[in-house]
N, C-alpha and C positions, 0 to 999 in steps of 0.2 A: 914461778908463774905457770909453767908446763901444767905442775903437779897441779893447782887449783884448776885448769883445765878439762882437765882428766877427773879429777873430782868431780869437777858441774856435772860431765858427760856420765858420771854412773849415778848421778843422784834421780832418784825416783822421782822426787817434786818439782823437778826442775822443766820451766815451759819449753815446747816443743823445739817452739825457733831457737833460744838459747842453746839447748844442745845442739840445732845445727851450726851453730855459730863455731862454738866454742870448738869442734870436730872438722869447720874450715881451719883454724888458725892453728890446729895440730898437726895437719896435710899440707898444711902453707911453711908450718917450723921444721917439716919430716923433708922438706926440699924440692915436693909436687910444685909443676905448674897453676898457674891462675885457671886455666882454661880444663886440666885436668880436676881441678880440684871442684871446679863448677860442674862439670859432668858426674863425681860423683858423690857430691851431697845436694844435686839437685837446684842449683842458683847458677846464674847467670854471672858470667866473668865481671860484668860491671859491679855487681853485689859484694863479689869474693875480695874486690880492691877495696872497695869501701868498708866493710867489716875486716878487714886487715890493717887497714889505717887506721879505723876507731879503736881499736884493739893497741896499735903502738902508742895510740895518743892521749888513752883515760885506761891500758888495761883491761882485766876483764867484767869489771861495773860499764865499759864502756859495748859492751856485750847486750846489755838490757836495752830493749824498747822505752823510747822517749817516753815520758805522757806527753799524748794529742789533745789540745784543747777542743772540748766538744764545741756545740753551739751554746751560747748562753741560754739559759733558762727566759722563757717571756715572760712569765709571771712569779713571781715571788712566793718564796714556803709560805710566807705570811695573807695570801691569795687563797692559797690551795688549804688550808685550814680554816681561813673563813667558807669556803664550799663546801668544806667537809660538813663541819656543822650545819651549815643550815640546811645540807642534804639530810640529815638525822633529825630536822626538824619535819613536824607539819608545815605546811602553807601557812595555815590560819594563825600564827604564831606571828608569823611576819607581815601579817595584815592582806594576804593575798587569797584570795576567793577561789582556792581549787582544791580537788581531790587528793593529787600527788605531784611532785616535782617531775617536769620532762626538763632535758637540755637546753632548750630554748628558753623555758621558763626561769630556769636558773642562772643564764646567760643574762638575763632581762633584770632580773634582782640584783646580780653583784651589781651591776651598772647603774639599778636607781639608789643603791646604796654606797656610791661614790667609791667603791672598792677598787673597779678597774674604769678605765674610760672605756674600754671595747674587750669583748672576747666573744668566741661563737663556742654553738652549740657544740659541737666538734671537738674545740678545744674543754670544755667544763667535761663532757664524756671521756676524754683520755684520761682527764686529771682525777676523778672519780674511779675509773679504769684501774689506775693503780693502789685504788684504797679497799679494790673491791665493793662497789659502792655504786647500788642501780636504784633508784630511787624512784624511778618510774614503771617499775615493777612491783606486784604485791601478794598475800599469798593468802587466801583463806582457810580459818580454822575455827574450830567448833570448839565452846569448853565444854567438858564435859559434863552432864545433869548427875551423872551417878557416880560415885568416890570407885575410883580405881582399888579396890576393899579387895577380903578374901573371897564374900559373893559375888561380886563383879569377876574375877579367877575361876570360881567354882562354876561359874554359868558360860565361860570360854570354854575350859574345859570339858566341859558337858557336850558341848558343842563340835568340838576336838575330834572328843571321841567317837561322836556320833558320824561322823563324815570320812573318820577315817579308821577305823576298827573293824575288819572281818564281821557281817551281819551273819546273825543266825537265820536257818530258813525260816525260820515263823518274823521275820523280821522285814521291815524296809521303812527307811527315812525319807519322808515327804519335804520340801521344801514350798511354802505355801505364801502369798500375798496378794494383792490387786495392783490391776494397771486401770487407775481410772482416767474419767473426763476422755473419751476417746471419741475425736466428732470426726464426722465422713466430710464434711468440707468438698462439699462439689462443686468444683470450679465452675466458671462463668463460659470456656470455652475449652474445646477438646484437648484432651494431653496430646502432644503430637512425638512417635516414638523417634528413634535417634536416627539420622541418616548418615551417610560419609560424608564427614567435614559440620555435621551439626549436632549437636548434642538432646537432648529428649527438649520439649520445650512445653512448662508446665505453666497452665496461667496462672497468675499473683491472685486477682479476686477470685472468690470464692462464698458461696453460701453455708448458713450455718444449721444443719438441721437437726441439734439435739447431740445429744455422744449416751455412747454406752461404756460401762464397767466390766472388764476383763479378770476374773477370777482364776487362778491359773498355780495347779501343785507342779513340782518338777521332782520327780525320782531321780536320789542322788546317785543312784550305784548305775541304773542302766540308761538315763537320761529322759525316760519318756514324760511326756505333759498330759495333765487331768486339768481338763477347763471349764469353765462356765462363762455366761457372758447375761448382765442385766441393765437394765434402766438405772436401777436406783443401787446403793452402796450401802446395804443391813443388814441383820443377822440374820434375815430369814435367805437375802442371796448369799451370804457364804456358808450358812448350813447345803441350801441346793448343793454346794462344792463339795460338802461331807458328804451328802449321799451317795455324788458320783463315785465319790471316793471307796466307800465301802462298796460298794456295786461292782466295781471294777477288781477290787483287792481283794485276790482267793481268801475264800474260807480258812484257808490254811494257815495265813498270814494272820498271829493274835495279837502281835505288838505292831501299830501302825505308830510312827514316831513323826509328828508334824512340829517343823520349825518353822515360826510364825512373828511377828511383831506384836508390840503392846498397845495395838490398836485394843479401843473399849468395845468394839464389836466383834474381837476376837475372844472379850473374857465377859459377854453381855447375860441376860440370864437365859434369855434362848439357848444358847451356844453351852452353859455349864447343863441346863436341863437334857440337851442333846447327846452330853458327853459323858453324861451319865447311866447312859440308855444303849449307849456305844462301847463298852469298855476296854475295847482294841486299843483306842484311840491316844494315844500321849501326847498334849503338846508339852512343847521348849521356845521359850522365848528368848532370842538374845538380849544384851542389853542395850539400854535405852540411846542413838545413833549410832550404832551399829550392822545398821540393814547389808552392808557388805558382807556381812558372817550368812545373809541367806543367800543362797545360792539359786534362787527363780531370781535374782535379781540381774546375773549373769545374763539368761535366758532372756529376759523381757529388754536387755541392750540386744542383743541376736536380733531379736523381733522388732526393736525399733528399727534398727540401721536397714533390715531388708524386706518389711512389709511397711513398714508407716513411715520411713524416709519422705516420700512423695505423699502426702495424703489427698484422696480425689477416690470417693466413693458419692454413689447416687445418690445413698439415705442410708439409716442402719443399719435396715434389715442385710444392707448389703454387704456394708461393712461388719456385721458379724459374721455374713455365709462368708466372708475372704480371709477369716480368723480363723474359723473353721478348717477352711480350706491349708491355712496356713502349720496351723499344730497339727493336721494329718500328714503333710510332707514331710514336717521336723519328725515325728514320729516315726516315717517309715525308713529315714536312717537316722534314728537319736543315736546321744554316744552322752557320755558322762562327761563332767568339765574335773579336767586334774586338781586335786586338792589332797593336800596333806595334811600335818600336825605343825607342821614347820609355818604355814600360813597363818598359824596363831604366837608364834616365839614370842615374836617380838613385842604383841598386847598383853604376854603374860610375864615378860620382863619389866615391861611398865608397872604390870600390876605387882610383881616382888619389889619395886623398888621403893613403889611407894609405900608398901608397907612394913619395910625396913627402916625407912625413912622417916613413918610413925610411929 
């Protein structure tokens, strides 16, 4: 009996408490006191008598922790797999006029469906809980317009490399789009700024007087912005953008590389006549929803979040001089946004896979 003792105590898998056990009843056979043997394996002399008894009285199976009966379950496996389902279902399956399943709602279905007499929201969420299983949550996604192909690859990596490849000096990459519908919204009564204990206080109405179109390149290497700003949204205002552009961009500079969308007034016959006349000029078009591969698009969230957060401008003209105003401060300390080749892996594992796949 010793021997299995001694055993349990060297065996690796064996639970904690059991080897204290079994390491009392060895100190209790070696002829230690009750009161010694409690001091040291750490239990209490009432513990050391009662696992010394159970020990003469069933051995050392009698060593092992009883099972504790938990509380019973309230509701039945056969409960919780009708939840499951219908949590995997639509609403409109089940004749109920909503968007998506909440707790409440799901609680309210078992119950007209004679399933449980009573259960709360609370409870259908734990039991969900453990199915991993949120139903009132959802996630939006786009299919794609254009086959995940070897040109859909060749036009990332084009892009790749354009963002992240040492530029030669006759070189630099534009990043090019519009921020349209931009209205000055002149409130009804004065912004009033923040005080201690009160926060800025903007008025809800507001007047509508017109919006203008923000044209706007971003230099990917040094970060600075080339803008324009018009009424209307055509090819004769984002040619204006090309002029600045060439105007601005040293002579020296013979490949101007613009990454742009497949907007029709980016490929209009204005715009091909212009670019003809231009021959610096290259554009790259990512593919078709993909506008996160342009990088003014970065820039124009900057611009949202800290000039047009609040909007409360007199009339246009006003709200373009505060535009103005706005791309010469970004200006006068631009900085580049980090980008790598690594920002594209994982569109261009999608795209091996699918064509592996075909």
């Amino acid at each position: 009996m010793l021997s299995l003792l001694l055993a349990l105590q060297r065996r690796s898998t064996a639970p904690a408490g059991v080897v204290r056990r079994a390491r009392t009843i060895l100190l209790l056979a070696s002829g230690h006191r009750a009161v010694e043997v409690a001091e040291t394996v750490g239990m209490s002399p009432r513990h050391v008598h009662k696992w010394g008894l159970r020990f003469l009285q069933q051995g050392v199976p009698g060593l092992e922790d009883k099972p504790r009966p938990g509380p019973k379950p309230r509701f039945s496996p056969a409960v919780a797999l009708h939840l499951v389902k219908m949590a995997c279902e639509m609403p409109d399956l089940r004749g109920r006029s909503l968007s998506q399943w909440d707790g409440t709602e799901l609680a309210r279905q078992l119950e007209a469906e004679g399933v449980v007499d009573r259960i709360s929201a609370q409870s259908v969420r734990r039991i969900l809980n453990s199915y991993r299983l949120k139903p009132w949550r959802h996630h939006l996604w786009l299919s794609p317009r254009t086959p995940r192909d070897a040109a859909f690859a060749a036009a990332v990596r084009n892009l790749s490399d354009l963002y992240s490849r040492p530029l030669a000096a006759h070189e630099v990459v534009l990043c090019v789009d519009e921020k349209t519908n931009l209205q000055p919204r002149t409130r009804k009564a004065r912004t009033l700024p923040p005080e201690p204990g009160r926060p800025m206080l903007v008025e809800n109405e507001y007047e509508r007087k017109g919006a203008v179109h923000l044209f706007a390149a971003f230099d990917t290497r040094t970060g600075k912005v080339y803008h324009s700003t018009g009424e209307r949204k055509r090819q004769i205002e984002f040619i204006q953008l090309l002029e600045i552009l060439d105007r601005e961009c040293d002579a020296a500079v013979t490949a101007i590389h613009i990454v742009l969308d497949n907007l029709r007034m980016h490929k209009g016959k204005l715009v091909k006549a212009w670019l003809r006349k231009h021959t610096r000029f290259h554009f790259h078009h990512p593919p078709v929803h993909c506008s996160w591969m342009n990088q003014v698009e970065q820039w124009f969230s900057i611009l949202q979040r800290k000039r047009l957060g609040i909007i409360n401008f007199a009339d246009k003209k006003a709200l373009t001089q505060r535009m103005d105003a706005f791309v010469r401060e970004w200006n006068s300390h631009a900085h580049a946004f980090r980008w790598s080749s690594k920002s594209f892996d994982k569109v261009l594992a999608e795209c091996e896979k699918n064509m592996a796949a075909a």
